[in-house]
C-alpha positions, 0 to 999 in steps of 0.5 A, a space after each residue: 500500500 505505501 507504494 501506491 501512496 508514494 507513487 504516481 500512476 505513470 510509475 508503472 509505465 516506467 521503463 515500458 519504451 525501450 523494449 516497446 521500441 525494441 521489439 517494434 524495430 525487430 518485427 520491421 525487420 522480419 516482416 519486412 524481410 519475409 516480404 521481400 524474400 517471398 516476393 522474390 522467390 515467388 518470381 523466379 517460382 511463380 507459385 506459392 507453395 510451402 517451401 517458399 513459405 519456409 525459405 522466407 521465413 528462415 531468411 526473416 529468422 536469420 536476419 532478426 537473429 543478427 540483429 537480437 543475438 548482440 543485443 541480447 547477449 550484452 542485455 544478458 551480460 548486464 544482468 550478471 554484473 549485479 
């Protein structure tokens, strides 16, 4: 209770924007990429059928994977320190 007497209520959104803007920047690029690698593939194939499906989205997991594994491995390095 006498966190609630001392605080405001924008305490609780404290912190909330970082990963926000984060995770936003992370779903643009994996969105984007799954387009674009679809659509490429799509053109030389013509179709659209499964693999396409899969080969865009393990483009779009790489790509989001060179972005997050630096950001996450000194996130997680920072937790150890304390």
């Amino acid at each position: 209770m006498s966190v609630h007497c001392n605080e405001q209520a924008t305490s609780l959104f404290t912190g909330l924007l970082p990963p926000l803007l984060g995770l936003g920047f992370l779903n643009a690029i994996l969105f984007t990429s799954y387009n674009a690698t679809a659509q490429s593939i799509q053109q030389v194939i013509h179709r659209y059928p499964l693999t396409t499906a899969w080969s865009a989205g393990a483009v779009a997991g790489l790509a989001c994977w060179i972005v997050s594994a630096p950001t996450e491995l000194y996130s997680s390095s920072c937790w150890h320190r304390f």
